[in-house]
N, C-alpha and C positions, 0 to 999 in steps of 0.2 A: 133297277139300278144299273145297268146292261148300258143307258146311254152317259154312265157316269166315265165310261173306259175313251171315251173322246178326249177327257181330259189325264195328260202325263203332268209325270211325277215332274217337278221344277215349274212348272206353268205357273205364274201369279194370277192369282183370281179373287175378285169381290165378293163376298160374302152376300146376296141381298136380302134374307131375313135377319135380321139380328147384326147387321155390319158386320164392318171389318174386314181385311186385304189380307192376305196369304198366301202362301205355296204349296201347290200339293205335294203332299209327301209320302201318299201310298192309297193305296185303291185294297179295302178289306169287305168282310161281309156286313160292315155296318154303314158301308162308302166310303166317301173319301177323306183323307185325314189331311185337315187344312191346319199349315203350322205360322204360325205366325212371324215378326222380324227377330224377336227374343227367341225363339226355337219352341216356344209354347205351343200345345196345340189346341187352335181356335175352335175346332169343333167336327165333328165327322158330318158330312154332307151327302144327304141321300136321295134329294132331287134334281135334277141338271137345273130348272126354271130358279135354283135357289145361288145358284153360282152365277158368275159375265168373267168370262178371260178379261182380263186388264189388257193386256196385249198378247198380240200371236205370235206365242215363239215355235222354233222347229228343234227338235232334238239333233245331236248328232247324227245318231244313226238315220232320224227320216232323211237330213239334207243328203249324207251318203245313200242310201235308195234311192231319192229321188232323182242326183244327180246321175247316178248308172241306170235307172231305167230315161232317162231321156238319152243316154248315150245308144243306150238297146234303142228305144225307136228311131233313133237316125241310122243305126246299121242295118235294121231289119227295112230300110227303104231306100237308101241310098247304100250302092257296092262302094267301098272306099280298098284303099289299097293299105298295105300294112302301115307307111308313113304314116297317112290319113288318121287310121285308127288309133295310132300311137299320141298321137295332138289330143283325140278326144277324150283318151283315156286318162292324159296327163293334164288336162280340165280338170276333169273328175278329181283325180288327186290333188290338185291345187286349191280344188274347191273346199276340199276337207279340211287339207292342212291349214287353209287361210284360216278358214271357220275356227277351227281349236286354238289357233295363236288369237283367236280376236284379231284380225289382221292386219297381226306382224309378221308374219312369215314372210320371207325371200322366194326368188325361186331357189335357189341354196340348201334352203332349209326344206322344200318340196320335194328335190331330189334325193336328198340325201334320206329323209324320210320313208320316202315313198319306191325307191329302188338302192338305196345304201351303196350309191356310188358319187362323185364329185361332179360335179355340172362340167368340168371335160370329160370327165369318163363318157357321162350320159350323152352327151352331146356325139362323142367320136363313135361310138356303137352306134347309134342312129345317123351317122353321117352329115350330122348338123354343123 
């Protein structure tokens, strides 16, 4: 049941014994509890070959890892200087805040977020 943990909780997936489309909604010792659009639950799933992700989505938190470890491999290979670093990191952050507003966010709403200062603040401490 070990390769049922690839799939996260919100993920919509096909059902392909027995139909049916749902979201996972928890990984227990009997696998995984596929809930359906009414909030029913379609069925606990204990083989990966008996599910197909519908589509590939990414959790918050993996896009936050993923976005600071590719920040980590450009630092660990290219020296940048604090400026530098400060743009990559304020990516990172942008990329989060975009993601959770479904993107609407500002830069406005990235700053003020993500360092709870005004976009001149942030701007004048950085010398922008």
């Amino acid at each position: 049941m070990n390769e049922l943990r690839k799939f996260e909780q919100g993920q919509k997936v096909k059902i392909l014994t027995g139909g049916g489309v749902g979201v996972v909604h928890d990984y227990n010792s009997h696998g995984l509890v596929i809930v359906g659009d009414d909030g029913g639950i379609l069925r606990a799933v204990v083989y990966e070959k008996d599910l197909e992700l519908i589509e590939k989505t990414y959790t918050e938190k993996q896009v936050s890892e993923a976005a600071q470890a590719a920040m980590d491999l450009i630092l660990q290979e290219i020296e940048l200087d604090d400026a530098d670093e400060e743009l990559l990191l304020l990516m990172v952050n942008s990329t989060c805040t975009v993601l959770v507003s479904e993107m609407g966010a500002d830069f406005e709403d990235v700053v003020e977020e993500n360092y709870d200062r005004s976009v001149q603040e942030f701007k004048d401490e950085r010398g922008w």
